[in-house]
C-alpha positions as CSV (number, residue, x, y, z in Angstrom):
1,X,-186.4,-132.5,-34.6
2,X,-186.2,-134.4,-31.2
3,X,-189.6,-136.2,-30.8
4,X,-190.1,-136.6,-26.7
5,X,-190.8,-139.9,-25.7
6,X,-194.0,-140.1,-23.0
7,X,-193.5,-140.1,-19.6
8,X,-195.1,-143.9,-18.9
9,X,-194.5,-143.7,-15.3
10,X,-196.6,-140.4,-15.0
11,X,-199.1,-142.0,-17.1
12,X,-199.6,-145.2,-15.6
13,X,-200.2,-143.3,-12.4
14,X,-201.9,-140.9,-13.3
15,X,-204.5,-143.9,-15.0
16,X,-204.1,-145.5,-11.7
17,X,-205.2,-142.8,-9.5
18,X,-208.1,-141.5,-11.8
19,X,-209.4,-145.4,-11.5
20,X,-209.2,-145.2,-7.7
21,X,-211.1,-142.0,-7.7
22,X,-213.9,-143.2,-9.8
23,X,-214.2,-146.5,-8.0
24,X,-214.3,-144.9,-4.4
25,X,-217.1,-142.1,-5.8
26,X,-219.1,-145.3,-7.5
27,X,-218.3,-146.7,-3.3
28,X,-219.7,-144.0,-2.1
29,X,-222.6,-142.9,-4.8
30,X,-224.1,-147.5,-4.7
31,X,-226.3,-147.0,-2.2
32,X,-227.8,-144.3,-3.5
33,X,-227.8,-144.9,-7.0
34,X,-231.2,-147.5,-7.7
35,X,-232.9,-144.2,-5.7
36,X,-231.3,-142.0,-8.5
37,X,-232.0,-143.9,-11.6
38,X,-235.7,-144.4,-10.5
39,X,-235.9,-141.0,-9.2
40,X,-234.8,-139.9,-13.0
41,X,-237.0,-142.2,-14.4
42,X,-240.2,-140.5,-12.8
43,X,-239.1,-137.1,-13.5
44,X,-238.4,-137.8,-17.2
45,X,-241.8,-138.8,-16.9
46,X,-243.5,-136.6,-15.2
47,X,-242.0,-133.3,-16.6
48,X,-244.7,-132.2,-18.7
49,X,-246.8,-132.0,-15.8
50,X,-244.8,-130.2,-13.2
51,X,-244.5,-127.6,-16.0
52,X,-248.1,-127.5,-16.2
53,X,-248.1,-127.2,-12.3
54,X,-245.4,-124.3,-12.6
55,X,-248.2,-122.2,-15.0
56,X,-250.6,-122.8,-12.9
57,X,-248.8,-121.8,-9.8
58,X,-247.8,-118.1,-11.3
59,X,-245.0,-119.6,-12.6
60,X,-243.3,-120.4,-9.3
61,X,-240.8,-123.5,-9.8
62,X,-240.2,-123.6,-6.1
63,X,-243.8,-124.2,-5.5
64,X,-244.2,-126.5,-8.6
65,X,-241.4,-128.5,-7.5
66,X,-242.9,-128.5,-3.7
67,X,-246.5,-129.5,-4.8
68,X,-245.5,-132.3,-7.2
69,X,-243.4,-134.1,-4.4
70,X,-245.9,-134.0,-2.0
71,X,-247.7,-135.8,-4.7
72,X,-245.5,-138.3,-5.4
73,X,-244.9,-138.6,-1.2
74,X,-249.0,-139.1,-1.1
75,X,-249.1,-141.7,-4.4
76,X,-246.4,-144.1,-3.5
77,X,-244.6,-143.6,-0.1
78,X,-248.3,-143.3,2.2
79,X,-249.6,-145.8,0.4
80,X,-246.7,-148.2,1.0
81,X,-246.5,-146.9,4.8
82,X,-249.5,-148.1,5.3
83,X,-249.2,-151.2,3.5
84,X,-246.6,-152.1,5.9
85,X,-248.0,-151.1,8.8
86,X,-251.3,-153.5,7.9
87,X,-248.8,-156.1,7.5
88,X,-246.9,-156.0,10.4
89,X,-249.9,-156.0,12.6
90,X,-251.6,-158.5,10.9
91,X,-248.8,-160.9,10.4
92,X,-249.1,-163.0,13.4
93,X,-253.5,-163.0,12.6
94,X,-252.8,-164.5,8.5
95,X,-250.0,-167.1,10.5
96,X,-252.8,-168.7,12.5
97,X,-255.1,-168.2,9.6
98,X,-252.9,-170.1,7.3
99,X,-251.5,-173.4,10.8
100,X,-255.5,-174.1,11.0
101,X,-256.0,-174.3,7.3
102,X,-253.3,-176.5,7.2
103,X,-254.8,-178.4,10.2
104,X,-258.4,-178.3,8.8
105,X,-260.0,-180.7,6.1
106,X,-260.6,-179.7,2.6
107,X,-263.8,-178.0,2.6
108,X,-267.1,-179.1,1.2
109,X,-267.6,-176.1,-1.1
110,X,-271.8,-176.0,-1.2
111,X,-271.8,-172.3,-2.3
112,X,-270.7,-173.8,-5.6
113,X,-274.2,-174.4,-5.9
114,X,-275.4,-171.1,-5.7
115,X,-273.3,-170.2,-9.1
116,X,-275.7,-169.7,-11.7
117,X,-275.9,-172.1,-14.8
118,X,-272.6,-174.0,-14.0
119,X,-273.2,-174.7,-9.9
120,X,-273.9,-177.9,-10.3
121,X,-271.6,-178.9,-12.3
122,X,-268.7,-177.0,-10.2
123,X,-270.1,-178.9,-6.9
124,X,-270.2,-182.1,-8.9
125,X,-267.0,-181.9,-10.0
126,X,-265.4,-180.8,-6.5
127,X,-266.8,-183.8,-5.2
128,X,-265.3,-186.4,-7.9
129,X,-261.8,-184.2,-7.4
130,X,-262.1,-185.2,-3.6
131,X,-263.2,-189.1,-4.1
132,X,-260.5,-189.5,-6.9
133,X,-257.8,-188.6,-4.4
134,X,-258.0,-185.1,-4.1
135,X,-258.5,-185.1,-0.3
136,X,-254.9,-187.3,0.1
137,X,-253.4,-184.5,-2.1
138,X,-255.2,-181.8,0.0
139,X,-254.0,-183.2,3.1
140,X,-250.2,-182.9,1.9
141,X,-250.2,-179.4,0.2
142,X,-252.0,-178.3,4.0
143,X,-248.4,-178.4,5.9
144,X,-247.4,-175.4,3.4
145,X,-249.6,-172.9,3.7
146,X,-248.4,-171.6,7.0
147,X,-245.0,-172.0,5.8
148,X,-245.9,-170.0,2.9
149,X,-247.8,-167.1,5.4
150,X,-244.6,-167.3,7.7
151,X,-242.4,-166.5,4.4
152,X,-244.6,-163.7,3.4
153,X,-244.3,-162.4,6.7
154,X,-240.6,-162.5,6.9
155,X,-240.4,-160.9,3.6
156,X,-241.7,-157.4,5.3
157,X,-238.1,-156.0,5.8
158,X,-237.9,-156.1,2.4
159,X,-240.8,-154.4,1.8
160,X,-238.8,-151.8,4.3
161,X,-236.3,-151.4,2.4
162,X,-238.6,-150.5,-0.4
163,X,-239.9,-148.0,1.6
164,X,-236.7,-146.2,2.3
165,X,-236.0,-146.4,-1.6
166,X,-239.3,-144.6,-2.1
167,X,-238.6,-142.0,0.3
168,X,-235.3,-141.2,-0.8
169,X,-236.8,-141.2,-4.4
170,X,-239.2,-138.9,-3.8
171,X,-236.6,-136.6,-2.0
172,X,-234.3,-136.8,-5.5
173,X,-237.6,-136.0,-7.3
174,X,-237.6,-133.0,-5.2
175,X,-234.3,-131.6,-6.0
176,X,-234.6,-132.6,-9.5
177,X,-238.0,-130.7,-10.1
178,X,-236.4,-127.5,-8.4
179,X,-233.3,-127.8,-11.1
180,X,-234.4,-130.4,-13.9
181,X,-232.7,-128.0,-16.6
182,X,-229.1,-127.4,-14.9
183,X,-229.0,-131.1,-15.1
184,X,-230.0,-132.2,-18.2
185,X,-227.9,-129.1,-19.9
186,X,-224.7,-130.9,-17.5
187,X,-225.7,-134.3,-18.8
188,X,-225.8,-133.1,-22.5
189,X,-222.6,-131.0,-22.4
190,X,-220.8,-134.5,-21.2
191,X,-222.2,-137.2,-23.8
192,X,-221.2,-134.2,-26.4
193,X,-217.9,-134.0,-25.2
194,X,-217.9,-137.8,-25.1
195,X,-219.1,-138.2,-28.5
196,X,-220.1,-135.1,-30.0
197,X,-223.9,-134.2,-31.7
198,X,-224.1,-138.5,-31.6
199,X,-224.1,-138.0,-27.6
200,X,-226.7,-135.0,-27.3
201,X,-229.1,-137.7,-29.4
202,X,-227.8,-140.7,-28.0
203,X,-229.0,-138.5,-24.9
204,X,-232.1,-137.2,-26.3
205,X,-233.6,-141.0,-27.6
206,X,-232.3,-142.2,-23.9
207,X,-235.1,-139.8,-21.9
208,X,-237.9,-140.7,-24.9
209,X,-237.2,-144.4,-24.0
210,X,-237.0,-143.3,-20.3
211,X,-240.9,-141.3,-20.4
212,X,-242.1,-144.7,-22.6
213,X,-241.1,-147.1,-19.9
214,X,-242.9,-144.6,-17.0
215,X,-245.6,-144.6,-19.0
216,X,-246.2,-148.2,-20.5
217,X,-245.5,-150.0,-17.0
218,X,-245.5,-147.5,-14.0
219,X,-248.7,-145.9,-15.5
220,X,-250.8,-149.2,-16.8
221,X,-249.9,-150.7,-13.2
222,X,-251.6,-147.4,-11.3
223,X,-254.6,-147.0,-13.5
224,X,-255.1,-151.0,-13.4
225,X,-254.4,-151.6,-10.0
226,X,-256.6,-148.4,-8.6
227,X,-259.4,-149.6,-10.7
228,X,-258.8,-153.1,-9.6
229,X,-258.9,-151.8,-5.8
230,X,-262.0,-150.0,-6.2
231,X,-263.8,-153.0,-7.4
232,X,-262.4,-154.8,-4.1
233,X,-263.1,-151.7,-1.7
234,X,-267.2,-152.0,-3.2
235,X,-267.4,-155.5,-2.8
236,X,-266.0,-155.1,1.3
237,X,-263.3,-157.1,1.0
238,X,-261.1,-156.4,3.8
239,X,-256.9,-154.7,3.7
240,X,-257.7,-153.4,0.6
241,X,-255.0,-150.9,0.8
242,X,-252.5,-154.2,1.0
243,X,-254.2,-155.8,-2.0
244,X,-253.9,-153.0,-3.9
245,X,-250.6,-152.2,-3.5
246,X,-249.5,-156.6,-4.1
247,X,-251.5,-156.1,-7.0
248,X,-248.9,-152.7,-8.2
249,X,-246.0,-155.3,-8.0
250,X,-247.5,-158.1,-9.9
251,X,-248.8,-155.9,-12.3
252,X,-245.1,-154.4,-12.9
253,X,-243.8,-157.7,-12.7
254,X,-245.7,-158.6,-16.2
255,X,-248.0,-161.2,-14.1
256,X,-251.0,-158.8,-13.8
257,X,-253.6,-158.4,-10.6
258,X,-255.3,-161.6,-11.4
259,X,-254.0,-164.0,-8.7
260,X,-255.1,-161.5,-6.2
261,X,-258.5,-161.4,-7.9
262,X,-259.1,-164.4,-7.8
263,X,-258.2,-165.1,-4.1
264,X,-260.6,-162.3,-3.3
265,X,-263.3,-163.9,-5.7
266,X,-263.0,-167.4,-3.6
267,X,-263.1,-165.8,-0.5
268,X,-266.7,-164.1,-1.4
269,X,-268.0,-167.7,-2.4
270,X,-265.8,-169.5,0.4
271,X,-267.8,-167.3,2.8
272,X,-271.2,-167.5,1.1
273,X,-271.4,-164.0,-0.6
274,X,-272.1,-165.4,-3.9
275,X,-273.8,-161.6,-5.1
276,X,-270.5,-159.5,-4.3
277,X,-268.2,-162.6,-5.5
278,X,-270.2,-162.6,-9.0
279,X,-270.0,-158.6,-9.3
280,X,-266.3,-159.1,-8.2
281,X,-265.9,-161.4,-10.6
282,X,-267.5,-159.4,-13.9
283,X,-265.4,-156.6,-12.3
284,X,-262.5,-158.2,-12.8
285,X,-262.6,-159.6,-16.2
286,X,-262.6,-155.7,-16.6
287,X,-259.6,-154.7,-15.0
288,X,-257.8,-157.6,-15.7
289,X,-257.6,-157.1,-19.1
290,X,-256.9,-153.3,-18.7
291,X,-253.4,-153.0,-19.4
292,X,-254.2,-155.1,-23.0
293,X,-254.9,-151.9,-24.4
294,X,-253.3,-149.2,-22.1
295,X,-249.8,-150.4,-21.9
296,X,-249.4,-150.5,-25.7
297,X,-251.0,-147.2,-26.2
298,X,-248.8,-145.6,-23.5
299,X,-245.7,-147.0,-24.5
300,X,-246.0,-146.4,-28.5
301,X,-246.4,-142.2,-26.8
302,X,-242.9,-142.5,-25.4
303,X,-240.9,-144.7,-27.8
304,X,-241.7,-147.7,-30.0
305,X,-240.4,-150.7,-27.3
306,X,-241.1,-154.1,-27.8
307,X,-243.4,-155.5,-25.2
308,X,-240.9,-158.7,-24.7
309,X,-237.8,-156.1,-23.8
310,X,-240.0,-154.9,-20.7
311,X,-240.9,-158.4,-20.1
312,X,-237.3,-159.4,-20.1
313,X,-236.1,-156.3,-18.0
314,X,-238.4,-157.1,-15.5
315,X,-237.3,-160.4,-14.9
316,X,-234.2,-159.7,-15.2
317,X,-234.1,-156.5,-12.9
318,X,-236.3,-158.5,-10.4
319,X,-233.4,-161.1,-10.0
320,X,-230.3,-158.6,-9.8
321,X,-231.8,-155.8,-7.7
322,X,-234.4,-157.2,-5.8
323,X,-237.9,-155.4,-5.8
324,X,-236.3,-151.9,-6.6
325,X,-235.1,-153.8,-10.2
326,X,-239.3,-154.1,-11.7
327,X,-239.1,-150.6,-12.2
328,X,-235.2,-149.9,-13.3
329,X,-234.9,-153.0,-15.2
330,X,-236.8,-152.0,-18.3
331,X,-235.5,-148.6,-18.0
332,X,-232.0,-149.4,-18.6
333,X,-233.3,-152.3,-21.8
334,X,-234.9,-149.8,-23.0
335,X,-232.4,-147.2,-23.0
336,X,-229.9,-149.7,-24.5
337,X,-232.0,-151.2,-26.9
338,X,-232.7,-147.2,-28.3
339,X,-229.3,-146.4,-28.6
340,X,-228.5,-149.6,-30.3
341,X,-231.5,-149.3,-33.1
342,X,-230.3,-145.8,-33.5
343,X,-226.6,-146.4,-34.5
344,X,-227.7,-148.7,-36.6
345,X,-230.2,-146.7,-38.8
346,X,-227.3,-144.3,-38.8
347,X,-225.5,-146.9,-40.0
348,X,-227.9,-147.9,-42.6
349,X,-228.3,-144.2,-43.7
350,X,-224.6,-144.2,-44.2
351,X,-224.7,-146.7,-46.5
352,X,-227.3,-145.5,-48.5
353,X,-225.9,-141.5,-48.4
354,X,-222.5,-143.3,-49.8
355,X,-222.1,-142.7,-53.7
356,X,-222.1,-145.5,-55.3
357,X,-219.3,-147.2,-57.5
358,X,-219.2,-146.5,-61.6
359,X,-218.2,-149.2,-63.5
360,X,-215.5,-148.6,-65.4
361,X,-215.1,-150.3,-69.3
């Protein structure tokens, strides 16, 4: 029997042409691709609902799919529009704001005051912050706030390129919506033909960590910041559409709506509205501590995550992808993390399933 030796030369290049054709389609697909994880990400998510819209729309998936991106277009890319609109015209207003605070002397602070039960003491100790050197210290942090207002405003063409992420998200959305079963029947067929029944689950646990994610941090951050934003838009504080949606970010990014709370809460006693800045204040103990309870409901729905893997893919996504990364960071943990804990309970059933050895005498 005459065994044929491979052909190495036609194997080698044919390996060396399929690797040029997947790194020129991964070329082509990068720019699109944080738009396509996140825009698979909110349709994991959201699935349940557009086929809730489809019933109620006479079964119509064409008009399901239409009505739930417009919703999507009206909850994040409006929003955002306007955010940066506000910005852009206001930057060169919050610049001179922040060059004559800088050029200003610390302030006096006489609404403390006003505060009831612990005034006093707040104004009394103010004043010993200032005579124990506080006013020296004052006078060299001053130089940095406009540098810090210039930086915020040069940041805004970032913000832009958010913008175009969110619009070509929603657009994805769209598509997927109007076919969301072709696709997840093409992406099972291939992890089965990659590994078999192991893939369909691998693929299975991947959209269950997917929806958990969506709802643990992109959910907690809408409900908290909305309710955060309506306690700003009763006590007048002005741009609340901005505030609302800084407070989104931080709130994504694990570090919650409080520093913008508390800005707004100063502001009220800075400018001698001590009744809105204590209702403000109550308000926000609320919806501060919001997402205690919410995120860990949410998330135990979808999958059980650890709260420090979302912490961690924040961070983490935040540094290698910029803004876009709060949201596809913890996806992509989570996702790993899942398929990880499940090959090694199937491990650990292996084990146990094995018969086990009789001792021979």
């Amino acid at each position: 029997m005459i065994i044929k030796k491979p052909d190495l030369a036609k194997l080698t290049l044919g390996v060396l042409f399929l690797s040029i054709l997947l790194a020129s389609c991964f070329l082509v697909l990068r720019p699109f691709l944080p738009a396509l994880v996140w825009a698979t990400m909110i349709t994991i998510a959201t699935w349940p609902l557009m086929l809730m819209m489809q019933r109620l729309l006479w079964g119509k998936r064409a008009l399901a799919a239409f009505v739930m991106t417009l919703v999507l277009l009206l909850i994040f890319v409006i929003p955002l529009f306007m955010t940066l609109a506000n910005v852009a015209e206001k930057a060169p207003v919050l610049i001179d704001l922040a060059t004559t605070i800088s050029k200003s002397p610390p302030p006096e602070l006489l609404w403390l005051k006003q505060i009831p039960l612990a005034g006093e003491k707040l104004f009394e100790l103010w004043q010993q912050i200032l005579a124990s050197g506080g006013q020296v210290l004052f006078t060299k942090l001053t130089p940095y706030f406009g540098q810090t207002a210039r930086w915020l405003a040069s940041q805004a063409g970032n913000l832009g390129l958010l913008f175009v992420h969110f619009l070509l998200t929603v657009g994805i959305c769209g598509l997927l919506y109007h076919s969301g079963e072709t696709v997840a029947l093409g992406i099972r067929r291939f992890a089965h033909r990659l590994a078999g029944e192991r893939g369909d689950n691998a693929t299975v646990l991947a959209s269950q960590a997917i929806r958990a994610v969506a709802m643990g941090v992109v959910v907690t951050a809408l409900v908290q910041s909305s309710v955060a934003g309506l306690g700003l838009l009763i006590a007048g504080i002005p741009y609340t559409m901005v505030l609302v949606v800084v407070m989104f970010l931080l709130i994504v990014a694990q570090i919650g709506p409080f520093p913008v709370l508390l800005a707004c809460i100063g502001y009220l006693y800075w400018s001698g509205d001590t009744t809105w800045g204590t209702f403000l204040l109550v308000w926000s103990l609320f919806a501060g501590t919001l997402d205690n309870f919410l995120r860990p409901f949410l998330i135990k729905r979808g999958a059980d995550l650890p709260l420090i893997l979302i912490l961690v893919g924040v961070i983490g996504g935040l540094l290698a992808m910029g803004i876009i990364g709060l949201f596809i960071g913890p996806v992509v943990l989570a996702v790993g993390y899942t398929l990880l804990d499940a090959w090694i309970k199937e491990g650990d059933q292996e084990e146990s399933n094995a018969p086990s050895s009789v001792k021979m005498e």
